[in-house]
PyMOL Python script that loads the backbone (N, CA, C, O; Angstrom):
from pymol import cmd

cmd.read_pdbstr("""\
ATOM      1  N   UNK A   1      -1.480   7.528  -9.918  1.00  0.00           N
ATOM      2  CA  UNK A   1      -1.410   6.380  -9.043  1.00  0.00           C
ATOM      3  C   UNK A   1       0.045   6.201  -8.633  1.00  0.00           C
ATOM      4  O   UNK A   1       0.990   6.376  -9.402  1.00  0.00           O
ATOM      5  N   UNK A   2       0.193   5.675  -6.785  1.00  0.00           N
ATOM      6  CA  UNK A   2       1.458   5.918  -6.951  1.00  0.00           C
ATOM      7  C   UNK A   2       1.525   4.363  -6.311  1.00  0.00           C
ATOM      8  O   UNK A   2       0.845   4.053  -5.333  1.00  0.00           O
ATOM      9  N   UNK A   3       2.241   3.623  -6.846  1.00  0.00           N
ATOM     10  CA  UNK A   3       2.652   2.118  -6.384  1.00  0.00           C
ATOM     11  C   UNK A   3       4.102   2.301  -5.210  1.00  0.00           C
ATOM     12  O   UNK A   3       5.039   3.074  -5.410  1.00  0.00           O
ATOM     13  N   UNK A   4       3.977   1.487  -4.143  1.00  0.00           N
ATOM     14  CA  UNK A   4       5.236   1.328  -3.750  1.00  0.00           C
ATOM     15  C   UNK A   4       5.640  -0.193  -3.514  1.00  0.00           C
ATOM     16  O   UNK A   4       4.962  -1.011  -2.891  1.00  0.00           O
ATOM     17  N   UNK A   5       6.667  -0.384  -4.024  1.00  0.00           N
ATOM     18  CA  UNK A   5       6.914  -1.821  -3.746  1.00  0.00           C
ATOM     19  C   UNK A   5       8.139  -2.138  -2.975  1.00  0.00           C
ATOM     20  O   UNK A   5       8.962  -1.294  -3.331  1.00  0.00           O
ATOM     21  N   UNK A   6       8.509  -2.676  -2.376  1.00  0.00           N
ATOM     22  CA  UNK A   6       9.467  -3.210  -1.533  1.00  0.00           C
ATOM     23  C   UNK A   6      10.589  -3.864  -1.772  1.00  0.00           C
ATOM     24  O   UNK A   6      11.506  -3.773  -0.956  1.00  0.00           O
ATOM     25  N   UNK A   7      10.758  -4.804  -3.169  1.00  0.00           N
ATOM     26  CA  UNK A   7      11.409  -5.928  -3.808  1.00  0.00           C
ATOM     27  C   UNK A   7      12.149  -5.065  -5.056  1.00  0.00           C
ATOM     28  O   UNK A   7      11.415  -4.293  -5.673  1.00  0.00           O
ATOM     29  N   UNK A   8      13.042  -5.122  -5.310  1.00  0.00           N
ATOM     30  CA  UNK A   8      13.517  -4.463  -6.615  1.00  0.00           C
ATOM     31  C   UNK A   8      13.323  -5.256  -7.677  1.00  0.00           C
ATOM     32  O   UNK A   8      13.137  -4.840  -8.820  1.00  0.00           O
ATOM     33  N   UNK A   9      13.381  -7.085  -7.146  1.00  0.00           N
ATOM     34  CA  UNK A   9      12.983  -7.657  -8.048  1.00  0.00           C
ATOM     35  C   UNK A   9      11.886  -7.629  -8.815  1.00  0.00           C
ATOM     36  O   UNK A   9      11.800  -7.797 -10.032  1.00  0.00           O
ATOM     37  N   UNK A  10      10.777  -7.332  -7.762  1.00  0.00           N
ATOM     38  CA  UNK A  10       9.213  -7.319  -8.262  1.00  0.00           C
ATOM     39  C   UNK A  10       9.147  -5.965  -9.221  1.00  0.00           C
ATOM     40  O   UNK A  10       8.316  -5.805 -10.114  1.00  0.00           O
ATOM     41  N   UNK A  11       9.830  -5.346  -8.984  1.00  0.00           N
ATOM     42  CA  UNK A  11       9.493  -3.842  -9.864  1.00  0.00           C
ATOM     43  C   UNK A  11      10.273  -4.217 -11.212  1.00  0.00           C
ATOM     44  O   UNK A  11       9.559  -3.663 -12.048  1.00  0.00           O
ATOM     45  N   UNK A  12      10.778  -4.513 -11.554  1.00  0.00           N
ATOM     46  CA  UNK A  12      12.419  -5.013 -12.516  1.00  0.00           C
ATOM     47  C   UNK A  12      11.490  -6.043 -13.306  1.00  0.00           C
ATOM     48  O   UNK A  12      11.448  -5.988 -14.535  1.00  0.00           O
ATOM     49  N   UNK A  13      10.645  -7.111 -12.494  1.00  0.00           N
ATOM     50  CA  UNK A  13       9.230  -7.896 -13.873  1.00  0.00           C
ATOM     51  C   UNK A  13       8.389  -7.459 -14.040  1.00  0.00           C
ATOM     52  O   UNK A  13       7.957  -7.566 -15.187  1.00  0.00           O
ATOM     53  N   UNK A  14       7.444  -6.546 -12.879  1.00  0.00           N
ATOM     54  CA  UNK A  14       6.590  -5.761 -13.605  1.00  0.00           C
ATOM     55  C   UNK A  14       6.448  -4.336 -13.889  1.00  0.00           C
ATOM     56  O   UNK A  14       5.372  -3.936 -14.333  1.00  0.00           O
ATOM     57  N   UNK A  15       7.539  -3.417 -13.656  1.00  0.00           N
ATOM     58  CA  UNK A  15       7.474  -2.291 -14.230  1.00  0.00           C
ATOM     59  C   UNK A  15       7.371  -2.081 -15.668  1.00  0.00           C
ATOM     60  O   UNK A  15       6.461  -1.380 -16.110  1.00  0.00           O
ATOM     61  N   UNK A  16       8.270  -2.659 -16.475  1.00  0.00           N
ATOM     62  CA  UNK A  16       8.122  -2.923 -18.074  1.00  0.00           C
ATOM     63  C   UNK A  16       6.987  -3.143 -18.357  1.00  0.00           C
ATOM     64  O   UNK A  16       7.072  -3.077 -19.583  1.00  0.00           O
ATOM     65  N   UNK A  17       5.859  -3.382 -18.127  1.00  0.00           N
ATOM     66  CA  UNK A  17       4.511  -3.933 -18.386  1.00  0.00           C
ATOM     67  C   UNK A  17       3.571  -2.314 -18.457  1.00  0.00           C
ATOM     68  O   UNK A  17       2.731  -2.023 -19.309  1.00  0.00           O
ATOM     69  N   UNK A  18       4.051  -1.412 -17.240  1.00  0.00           N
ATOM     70  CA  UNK A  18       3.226  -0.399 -17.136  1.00  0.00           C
ATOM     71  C   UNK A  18       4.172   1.028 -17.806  1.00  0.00           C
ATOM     72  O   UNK A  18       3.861   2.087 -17.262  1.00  0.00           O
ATOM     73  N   UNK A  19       5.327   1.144 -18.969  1.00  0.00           N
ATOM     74  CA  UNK A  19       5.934   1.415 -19.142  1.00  0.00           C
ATOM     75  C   UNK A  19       4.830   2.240 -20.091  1.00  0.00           C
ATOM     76  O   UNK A  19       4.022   1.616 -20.779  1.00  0.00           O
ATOM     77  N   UNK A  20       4.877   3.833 -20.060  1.00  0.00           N
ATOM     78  CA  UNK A  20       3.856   4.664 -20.644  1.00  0.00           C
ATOM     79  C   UNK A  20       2.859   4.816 -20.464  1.00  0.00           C
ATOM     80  O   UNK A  20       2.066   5.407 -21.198  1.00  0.00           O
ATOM     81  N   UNK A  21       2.570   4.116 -19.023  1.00  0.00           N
ATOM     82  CA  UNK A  21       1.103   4.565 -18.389  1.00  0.00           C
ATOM     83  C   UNK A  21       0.666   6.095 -17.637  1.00  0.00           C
ATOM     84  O   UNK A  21       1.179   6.512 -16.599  1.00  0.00           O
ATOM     85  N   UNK A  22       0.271   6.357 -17.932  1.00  0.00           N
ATOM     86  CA  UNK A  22       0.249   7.814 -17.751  1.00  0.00           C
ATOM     87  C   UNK A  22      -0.221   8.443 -16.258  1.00  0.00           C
ATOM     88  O   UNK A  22      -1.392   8.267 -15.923  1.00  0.00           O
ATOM     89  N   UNK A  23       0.491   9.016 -15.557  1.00  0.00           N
ATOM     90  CA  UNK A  23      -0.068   9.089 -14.129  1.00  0.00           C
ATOM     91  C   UNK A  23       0.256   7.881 -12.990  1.00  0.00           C
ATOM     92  O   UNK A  23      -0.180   7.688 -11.855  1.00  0.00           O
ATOM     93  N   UNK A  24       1.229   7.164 -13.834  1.00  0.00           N
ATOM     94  CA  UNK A  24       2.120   5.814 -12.500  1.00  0.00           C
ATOM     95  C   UNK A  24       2.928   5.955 -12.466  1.00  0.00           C
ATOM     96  O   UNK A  24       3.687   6.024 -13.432  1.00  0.00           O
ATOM     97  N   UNK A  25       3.331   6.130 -10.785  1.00  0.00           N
ATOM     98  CA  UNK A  25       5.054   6.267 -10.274  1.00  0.00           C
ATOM     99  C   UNK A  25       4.413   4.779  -9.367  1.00  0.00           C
ATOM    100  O   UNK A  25       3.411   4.351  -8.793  1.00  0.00           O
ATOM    101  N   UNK A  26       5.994   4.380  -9.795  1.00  0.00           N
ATOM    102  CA  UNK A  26       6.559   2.698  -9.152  1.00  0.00           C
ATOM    103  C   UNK A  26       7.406   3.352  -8.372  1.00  0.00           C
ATOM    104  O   UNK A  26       8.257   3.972  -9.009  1.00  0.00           O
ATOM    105  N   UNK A  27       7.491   3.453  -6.976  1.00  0.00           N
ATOM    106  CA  UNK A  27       8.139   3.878  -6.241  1.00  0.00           C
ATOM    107  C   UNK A  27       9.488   2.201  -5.535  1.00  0.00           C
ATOM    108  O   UNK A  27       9.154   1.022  -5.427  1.00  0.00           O
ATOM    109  N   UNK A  28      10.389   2.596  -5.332  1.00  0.00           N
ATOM    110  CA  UNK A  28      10.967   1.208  -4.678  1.00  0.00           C
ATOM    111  C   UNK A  28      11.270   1.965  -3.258  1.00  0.00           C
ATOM    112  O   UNK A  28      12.181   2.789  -3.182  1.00  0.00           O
ATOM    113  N   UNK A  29      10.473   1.640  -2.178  1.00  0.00           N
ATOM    114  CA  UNK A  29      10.535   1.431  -0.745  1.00  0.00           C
ATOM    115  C   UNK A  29       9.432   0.906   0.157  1.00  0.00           C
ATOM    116  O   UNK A  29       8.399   0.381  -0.258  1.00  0.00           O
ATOM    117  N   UNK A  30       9.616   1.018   0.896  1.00  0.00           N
ATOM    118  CA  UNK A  30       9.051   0.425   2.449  1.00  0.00           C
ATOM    119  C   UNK A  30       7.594   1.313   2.775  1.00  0.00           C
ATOM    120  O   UNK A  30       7.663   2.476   3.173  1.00  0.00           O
ATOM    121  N   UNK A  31       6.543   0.757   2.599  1.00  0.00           N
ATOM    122  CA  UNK A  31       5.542   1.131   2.987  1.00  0.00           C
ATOM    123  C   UNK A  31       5.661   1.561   4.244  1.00  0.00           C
ATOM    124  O   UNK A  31       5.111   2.661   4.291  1.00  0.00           O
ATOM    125  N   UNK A  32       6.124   1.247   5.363  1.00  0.00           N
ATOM    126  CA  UNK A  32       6.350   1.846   6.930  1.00  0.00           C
ATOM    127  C   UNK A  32       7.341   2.501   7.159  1.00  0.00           C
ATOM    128  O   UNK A  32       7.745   2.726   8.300  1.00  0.00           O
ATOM    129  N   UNK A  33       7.971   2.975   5.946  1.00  0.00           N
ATOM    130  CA  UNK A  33       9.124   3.637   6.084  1.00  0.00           C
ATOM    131  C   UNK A  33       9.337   5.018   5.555  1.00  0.00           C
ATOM    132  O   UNK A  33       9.777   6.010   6.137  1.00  0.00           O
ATOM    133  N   UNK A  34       8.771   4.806   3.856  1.00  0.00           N
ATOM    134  CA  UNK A  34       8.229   5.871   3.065  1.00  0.00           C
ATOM    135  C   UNK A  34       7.656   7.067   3.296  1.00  0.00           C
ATOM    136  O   UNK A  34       6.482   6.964   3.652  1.00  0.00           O
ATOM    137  N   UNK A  35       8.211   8.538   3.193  1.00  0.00           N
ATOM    138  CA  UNK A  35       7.651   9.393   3.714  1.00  0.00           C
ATOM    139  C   UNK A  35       6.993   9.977   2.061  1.00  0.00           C
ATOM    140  O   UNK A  35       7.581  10.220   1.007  1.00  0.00           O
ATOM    141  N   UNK A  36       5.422  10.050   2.479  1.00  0.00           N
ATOM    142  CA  UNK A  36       4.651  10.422   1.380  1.00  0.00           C
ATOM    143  C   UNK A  36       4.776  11.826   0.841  1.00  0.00           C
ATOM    144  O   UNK A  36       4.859  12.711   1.692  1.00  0.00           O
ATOM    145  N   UNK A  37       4.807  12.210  -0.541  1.00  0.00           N
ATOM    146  CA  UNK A  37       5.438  13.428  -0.652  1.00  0.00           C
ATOM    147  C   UNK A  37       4.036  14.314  -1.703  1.00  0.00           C
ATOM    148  O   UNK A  37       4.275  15.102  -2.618  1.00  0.00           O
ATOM    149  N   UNK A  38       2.721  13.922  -1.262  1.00  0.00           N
ATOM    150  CA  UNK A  38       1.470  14.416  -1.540  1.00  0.00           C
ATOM    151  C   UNK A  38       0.469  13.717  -0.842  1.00  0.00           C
ATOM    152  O   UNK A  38       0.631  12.770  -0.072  1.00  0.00           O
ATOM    153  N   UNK A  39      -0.938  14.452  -1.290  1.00  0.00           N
ATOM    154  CA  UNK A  39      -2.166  13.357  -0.354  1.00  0.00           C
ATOM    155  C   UNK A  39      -2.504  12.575  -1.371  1.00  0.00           C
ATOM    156  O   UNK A  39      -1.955  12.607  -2.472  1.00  0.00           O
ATOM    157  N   UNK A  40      -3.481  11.790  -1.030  1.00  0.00           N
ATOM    158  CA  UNK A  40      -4.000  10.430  -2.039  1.00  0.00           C
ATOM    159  C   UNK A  40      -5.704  10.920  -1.367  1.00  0.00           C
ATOM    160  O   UNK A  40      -6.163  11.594  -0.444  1.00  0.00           O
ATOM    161  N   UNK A  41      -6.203  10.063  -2.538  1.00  0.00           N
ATOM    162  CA  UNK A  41      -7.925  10.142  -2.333  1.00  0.00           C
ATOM    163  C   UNK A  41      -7.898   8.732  -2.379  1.00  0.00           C
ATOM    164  O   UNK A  41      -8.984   8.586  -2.941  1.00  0.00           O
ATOM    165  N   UNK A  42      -7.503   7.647  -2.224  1.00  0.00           N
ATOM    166  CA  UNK A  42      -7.535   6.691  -2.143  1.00  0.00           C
ATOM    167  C   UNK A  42      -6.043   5.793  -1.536  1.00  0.00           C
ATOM    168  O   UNK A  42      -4.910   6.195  -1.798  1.00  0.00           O
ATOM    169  N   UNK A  43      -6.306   4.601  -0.743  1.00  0.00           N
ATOM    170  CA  UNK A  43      -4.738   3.653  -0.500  1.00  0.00           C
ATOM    171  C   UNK A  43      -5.107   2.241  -0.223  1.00  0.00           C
ATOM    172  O   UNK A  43      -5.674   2.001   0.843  1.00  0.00           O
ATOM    173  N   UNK A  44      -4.867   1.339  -1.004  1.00  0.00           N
ATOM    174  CA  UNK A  44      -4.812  -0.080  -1.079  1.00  0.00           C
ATOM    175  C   UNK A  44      -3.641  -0.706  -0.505  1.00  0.00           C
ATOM    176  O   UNK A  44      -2.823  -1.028  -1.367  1.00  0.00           O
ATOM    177  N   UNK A  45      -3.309  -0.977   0.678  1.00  0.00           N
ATOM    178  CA  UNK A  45      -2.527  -1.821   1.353  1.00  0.00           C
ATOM    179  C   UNK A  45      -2.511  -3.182   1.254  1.00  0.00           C
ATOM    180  O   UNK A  45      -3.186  -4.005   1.873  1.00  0.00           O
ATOM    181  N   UNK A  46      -1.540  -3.367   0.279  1.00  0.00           N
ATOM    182  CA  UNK A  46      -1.397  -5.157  -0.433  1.00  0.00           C
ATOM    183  C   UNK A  46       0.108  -5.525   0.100  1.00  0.00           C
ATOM    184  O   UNK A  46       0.953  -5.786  -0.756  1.00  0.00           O
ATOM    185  N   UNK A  47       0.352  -5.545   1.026  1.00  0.00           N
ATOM    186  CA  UNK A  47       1.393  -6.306   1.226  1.00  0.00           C
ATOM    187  C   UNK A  47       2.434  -7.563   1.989  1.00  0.00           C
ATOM    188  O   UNK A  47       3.661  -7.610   2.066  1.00  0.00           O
ATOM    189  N   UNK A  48       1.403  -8.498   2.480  1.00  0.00           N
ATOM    190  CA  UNK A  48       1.545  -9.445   3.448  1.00  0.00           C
ATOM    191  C   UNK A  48       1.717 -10.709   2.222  1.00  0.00           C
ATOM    192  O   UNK A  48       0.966 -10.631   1.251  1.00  0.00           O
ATOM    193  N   UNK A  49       2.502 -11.615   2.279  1.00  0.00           N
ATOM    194  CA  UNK A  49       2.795 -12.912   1.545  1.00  0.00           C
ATOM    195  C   UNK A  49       1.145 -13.927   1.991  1.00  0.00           C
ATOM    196  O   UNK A  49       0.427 -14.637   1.288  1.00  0.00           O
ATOM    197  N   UNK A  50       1.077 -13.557   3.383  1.00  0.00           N
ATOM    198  CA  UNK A  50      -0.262 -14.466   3.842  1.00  0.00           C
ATOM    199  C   UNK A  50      -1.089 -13.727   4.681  1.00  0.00           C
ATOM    200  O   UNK A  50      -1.023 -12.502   4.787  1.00  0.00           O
ATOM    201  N   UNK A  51      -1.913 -14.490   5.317  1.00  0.00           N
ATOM    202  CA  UNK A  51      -3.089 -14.092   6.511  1.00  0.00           C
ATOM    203  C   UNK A  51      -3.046 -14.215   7.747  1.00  0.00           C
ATOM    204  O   UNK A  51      -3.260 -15.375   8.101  1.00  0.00           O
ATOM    205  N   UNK A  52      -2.810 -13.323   8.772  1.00  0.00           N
ATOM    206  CA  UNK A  52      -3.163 -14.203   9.704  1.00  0.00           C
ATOM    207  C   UNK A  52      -3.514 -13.320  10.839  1.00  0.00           C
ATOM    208  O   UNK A  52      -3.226 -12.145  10.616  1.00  0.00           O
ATOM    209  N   UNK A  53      -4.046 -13.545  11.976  1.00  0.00           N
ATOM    210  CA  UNK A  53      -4.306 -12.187  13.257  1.00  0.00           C
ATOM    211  C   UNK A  53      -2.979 -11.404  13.825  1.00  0.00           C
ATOM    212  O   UNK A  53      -3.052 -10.375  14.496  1.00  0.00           O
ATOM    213  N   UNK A  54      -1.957 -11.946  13.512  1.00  0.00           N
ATOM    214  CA  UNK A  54      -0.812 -10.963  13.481  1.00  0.00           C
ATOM    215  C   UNK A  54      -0.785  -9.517  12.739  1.00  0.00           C
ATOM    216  O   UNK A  54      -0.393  -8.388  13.035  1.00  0.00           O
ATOM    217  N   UNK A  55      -1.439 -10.170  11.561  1.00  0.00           N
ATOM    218  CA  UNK A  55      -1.235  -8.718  10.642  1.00  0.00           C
ATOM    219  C   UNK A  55      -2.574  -7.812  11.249  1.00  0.00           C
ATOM    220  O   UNK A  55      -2.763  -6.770  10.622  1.00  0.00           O
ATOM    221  N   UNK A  56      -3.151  -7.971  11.938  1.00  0.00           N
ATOM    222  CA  UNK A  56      -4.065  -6.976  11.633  1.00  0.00           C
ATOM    223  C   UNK A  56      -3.670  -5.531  12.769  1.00  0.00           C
ATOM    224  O   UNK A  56      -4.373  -4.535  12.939  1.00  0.00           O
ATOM    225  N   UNK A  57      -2.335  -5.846  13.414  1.00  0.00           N
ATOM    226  CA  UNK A  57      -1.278  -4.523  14.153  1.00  0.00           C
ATOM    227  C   UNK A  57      -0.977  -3.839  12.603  1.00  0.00           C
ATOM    228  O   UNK A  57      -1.356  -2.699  12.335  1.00  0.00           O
ATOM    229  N   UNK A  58      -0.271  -4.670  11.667  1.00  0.00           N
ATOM    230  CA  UNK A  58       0.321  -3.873  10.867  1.00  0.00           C
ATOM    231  C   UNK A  58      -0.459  -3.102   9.840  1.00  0.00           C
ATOM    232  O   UNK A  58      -0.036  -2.103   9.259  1.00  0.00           O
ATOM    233  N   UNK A  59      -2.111  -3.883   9.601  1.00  0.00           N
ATOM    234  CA  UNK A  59      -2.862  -3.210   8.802  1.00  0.00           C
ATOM    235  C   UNK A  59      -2.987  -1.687   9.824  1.00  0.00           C
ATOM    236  O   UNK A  59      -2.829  -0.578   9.313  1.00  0.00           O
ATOM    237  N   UNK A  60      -3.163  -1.799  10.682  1.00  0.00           N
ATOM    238  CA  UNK A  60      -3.948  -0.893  11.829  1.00  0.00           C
ATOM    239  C   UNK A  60      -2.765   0.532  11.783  1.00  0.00           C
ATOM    240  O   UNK A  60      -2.989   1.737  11.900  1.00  0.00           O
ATOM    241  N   UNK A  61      -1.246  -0.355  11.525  1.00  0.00           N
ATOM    242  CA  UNK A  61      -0.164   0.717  11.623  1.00  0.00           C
ATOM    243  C   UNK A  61      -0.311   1.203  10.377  1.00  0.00           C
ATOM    244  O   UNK A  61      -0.014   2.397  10.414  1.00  0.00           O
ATOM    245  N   UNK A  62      -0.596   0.901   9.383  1.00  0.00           N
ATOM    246  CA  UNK A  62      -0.304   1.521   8.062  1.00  0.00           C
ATOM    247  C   UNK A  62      -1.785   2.505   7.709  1.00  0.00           C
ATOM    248  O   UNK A  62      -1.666   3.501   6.995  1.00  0.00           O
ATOM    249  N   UNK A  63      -2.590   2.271   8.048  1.00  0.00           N
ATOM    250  CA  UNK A  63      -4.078   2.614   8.397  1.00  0.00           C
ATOM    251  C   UNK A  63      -3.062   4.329   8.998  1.00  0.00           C
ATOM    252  O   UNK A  63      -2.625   5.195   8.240  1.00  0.00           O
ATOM    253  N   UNK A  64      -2.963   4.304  10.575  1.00  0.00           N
ATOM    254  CA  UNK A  64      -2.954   4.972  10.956  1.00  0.00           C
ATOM    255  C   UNK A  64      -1.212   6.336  10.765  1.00  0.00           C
ATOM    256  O   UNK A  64      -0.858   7.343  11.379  1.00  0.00           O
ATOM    257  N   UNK A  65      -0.481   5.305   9.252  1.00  0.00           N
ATOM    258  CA  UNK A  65       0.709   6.319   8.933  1.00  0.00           C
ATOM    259  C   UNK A  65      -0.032   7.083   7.844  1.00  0.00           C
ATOM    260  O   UNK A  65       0.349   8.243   7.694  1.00  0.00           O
ATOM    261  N   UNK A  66      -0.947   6.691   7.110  1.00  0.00           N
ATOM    262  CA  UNK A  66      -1.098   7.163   5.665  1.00  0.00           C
ATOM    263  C   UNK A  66      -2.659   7.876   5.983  1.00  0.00           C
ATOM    264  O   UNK A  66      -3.178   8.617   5.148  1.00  0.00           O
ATOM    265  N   UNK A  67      -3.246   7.589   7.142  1.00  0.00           N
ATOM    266  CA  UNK A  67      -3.992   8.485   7.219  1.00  0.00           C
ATOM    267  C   UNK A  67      -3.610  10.571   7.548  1.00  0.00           C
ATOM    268  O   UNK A  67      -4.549  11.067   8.169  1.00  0.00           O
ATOM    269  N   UNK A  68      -3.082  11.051   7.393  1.00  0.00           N
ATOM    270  CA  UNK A  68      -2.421  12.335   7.738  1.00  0.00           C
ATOM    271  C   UNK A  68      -2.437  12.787   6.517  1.00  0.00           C
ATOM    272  O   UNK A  68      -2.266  13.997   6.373  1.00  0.00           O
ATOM    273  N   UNK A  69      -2.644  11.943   5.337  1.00  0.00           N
ATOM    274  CA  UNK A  69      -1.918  12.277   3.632  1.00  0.00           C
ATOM    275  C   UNK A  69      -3.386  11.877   2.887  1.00  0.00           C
ATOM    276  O   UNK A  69      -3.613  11.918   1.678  1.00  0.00           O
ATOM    277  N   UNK A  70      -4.124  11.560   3.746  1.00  0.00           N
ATOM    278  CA  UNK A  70      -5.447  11.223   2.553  1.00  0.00           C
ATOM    279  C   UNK A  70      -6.349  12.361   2.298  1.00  0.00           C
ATOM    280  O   UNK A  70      -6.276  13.296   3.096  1.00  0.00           O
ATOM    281  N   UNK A  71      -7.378  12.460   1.102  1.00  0.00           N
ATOM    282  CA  UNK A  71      -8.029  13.442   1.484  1.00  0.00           C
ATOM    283  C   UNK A  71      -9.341  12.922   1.624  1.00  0.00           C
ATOM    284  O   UNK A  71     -10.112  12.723   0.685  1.00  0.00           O
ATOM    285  N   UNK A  72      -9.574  12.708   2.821  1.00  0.00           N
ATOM    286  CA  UNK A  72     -10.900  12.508   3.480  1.00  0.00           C
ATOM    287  C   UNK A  72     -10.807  10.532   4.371  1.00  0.00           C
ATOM    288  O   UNK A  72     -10.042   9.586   4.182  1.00  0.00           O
ATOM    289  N   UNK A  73     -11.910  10.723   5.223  1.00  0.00           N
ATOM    290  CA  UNK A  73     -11.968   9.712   6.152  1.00  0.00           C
ATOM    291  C   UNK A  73     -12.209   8.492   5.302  1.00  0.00           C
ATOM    292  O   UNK A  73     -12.706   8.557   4.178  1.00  0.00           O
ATOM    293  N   UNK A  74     -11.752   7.135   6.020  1.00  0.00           N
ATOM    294  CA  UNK A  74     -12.153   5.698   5.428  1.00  0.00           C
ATOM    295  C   UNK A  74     -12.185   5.492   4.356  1.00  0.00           C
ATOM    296  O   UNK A  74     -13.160   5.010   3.780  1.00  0.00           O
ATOM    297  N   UNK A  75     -10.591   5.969   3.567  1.00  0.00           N
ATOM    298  CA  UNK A  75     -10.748   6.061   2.264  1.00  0.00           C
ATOM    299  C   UNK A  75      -8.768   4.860   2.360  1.00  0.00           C
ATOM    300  O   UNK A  75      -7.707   5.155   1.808  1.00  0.00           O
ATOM    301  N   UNK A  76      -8.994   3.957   3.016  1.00  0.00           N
ATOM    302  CA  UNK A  76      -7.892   3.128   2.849  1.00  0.00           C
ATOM    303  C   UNK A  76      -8.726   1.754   3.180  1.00  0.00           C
ATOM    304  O   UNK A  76      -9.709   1.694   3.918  1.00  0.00           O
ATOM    305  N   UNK A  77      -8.026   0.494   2.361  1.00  0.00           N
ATOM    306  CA  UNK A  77      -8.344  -0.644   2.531  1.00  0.00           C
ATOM    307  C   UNK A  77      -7.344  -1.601   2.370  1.00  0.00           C
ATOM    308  O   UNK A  77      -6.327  -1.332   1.731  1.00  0.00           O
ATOM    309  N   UNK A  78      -7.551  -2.826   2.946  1.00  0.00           N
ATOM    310  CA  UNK A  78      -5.703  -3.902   3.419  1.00  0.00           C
ATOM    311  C   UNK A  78      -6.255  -4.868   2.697  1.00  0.00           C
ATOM    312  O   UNK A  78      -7.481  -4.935   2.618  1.00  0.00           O
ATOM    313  N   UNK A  79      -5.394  -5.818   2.023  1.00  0.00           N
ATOM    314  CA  UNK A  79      -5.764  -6.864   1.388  1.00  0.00           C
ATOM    315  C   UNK A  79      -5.875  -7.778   2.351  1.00  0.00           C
ATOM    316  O   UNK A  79      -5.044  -7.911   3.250  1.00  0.00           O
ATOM    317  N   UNK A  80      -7.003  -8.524   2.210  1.00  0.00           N
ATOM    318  CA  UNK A  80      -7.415  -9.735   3.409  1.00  0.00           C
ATOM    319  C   UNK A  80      -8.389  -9.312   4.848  1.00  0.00           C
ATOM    320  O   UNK A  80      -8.839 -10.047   5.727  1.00  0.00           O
ATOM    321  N   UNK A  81      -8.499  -7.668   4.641  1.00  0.00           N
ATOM    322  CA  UNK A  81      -8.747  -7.458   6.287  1.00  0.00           C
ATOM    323  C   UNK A  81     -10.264  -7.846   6.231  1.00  0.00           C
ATOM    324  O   UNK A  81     -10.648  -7.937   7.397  1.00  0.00           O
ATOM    325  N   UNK A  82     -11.130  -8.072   5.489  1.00  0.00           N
ATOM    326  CA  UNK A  82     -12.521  -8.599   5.986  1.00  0.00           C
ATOM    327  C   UNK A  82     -12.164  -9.824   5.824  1.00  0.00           C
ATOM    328  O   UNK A  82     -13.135 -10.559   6.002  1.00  0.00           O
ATOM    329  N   UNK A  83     -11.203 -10.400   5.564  1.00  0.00           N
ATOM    330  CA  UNK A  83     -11.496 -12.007   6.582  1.00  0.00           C
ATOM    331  C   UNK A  83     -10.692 -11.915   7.924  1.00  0.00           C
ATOM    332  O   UNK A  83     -11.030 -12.722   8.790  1.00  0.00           O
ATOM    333  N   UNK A  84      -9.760 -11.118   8.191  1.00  0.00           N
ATOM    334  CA  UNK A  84      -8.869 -10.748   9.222  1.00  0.00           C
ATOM    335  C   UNK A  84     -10.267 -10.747  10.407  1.00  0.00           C
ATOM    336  O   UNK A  84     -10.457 -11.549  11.322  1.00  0.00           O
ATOM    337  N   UNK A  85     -11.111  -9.555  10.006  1.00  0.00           N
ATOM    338  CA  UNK A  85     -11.781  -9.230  11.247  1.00  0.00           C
ATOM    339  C   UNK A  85     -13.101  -9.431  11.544  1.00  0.00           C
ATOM    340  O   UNK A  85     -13.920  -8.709  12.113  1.00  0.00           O
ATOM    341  N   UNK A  86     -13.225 -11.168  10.789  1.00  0.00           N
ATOM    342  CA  UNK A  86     -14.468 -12.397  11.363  1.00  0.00           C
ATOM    343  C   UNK A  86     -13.577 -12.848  12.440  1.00  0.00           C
ATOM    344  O   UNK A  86     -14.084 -13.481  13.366  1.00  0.00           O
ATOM    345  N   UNK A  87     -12.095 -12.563  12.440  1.00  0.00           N
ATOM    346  CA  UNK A  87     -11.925 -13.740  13.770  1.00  0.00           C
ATOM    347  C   UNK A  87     -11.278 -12.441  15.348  1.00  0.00           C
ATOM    348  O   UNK A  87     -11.047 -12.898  16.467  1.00  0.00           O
TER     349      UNK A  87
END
""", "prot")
cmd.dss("prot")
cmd.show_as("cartoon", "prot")
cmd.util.cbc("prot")
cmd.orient("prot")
């Protein structure tokens, strides 16, 4: 599993927690920035403070960076996007 987080702070309280987990890299960068350096069979896009129809460009951008690195179709999901796309 590979985490990326954005905050050095956030990694600095909870990295110690997953300290000997076997198969987790805590990566510290930028989800839209990050160049992926294997494929994934899975990607959970958690990173908005809130909700709102703004984000659903950036779900759509991150959707369409990390798709090239997955292995196989409709295998990514955004935190919030089934309430994003009732409206």
């Amino acid at each position: 599993m590979t985490v990326l987080e954005k905050s050095e702070d956030v990694i600095k309280l909870v990295a110690p927690t997953y300290e000997g987990v076997n198969g987790l890299r805590i990566i510290h960068a930028d989800a839209f920035e990050w160049k992926p350096d294997r494929e994934f069979d899975w990607a959970w896009h958690d990173i908005w403070p809130d909700m709102s129809s703004d984000r659903k460009k950036e779900m759509t951008a991150l959707r369409r960076r990390f798709q090239k690195v997955m292995r196989g179709r409709d295998r990514q999901r955004c935190w919030g996007e089934a309430n994003l796309m009732r409206y």
